[in-house]
C-alpha positions in Angstrom: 127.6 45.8 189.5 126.4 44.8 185.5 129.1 46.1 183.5 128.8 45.9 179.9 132.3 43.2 180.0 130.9 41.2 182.4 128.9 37.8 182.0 125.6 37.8 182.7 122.8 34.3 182.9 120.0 36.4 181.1 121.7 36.4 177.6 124.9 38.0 177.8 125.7 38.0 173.6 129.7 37.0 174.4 128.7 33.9 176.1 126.7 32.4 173.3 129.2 34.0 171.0 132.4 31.9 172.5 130.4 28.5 173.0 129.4 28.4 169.4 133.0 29.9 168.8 134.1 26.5 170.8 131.5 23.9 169.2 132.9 25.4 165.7 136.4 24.8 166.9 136.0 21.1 168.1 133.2 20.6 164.7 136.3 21.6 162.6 138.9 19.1 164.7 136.9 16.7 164.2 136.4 16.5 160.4 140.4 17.6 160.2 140.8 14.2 161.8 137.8 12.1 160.0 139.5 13.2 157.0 143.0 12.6 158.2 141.9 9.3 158.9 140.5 8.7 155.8 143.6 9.6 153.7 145.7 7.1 155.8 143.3 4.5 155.8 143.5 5.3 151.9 146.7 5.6 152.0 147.3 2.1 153.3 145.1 0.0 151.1 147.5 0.9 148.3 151.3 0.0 150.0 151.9 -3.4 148.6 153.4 -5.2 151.7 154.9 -7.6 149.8 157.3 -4.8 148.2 159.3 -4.5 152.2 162.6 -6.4 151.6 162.9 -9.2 154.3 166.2 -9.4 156.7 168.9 -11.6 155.0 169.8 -15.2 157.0 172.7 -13.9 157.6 171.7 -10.2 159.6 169.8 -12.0 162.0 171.1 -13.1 165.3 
């Protein structure tokens, strides 16, 4: 009934193996978007808003 491919509660290696595989994956999302974050928020704080030419009198409505 225990075959070597099948999960087991007592310590089957490939269980541990995947959930740390998994924890490693979401760990890694997560920095990829604390630091994606960072460079925008970055990236922000140095557009001058001022520069963003303003719609003429005449194009509006």
């Amino acid at each position: 009934m225990d075959s070597p491919t099948s999960p087991s509660v007592n310590g089957q290696p490939g269980g541990a193996k995947s959930a740390r595989g998994l924890w490693l994956w979401v760990a890694l999302v997560f920095a990829f978007s604390a630091l994606l974050w960072a460079g925008m928020f970055t990236a922000s704080r140095h557009i001058d808003a001022r520069e963003v030419p303003l719609a003429s009198k005449g194009a509006r409505p």
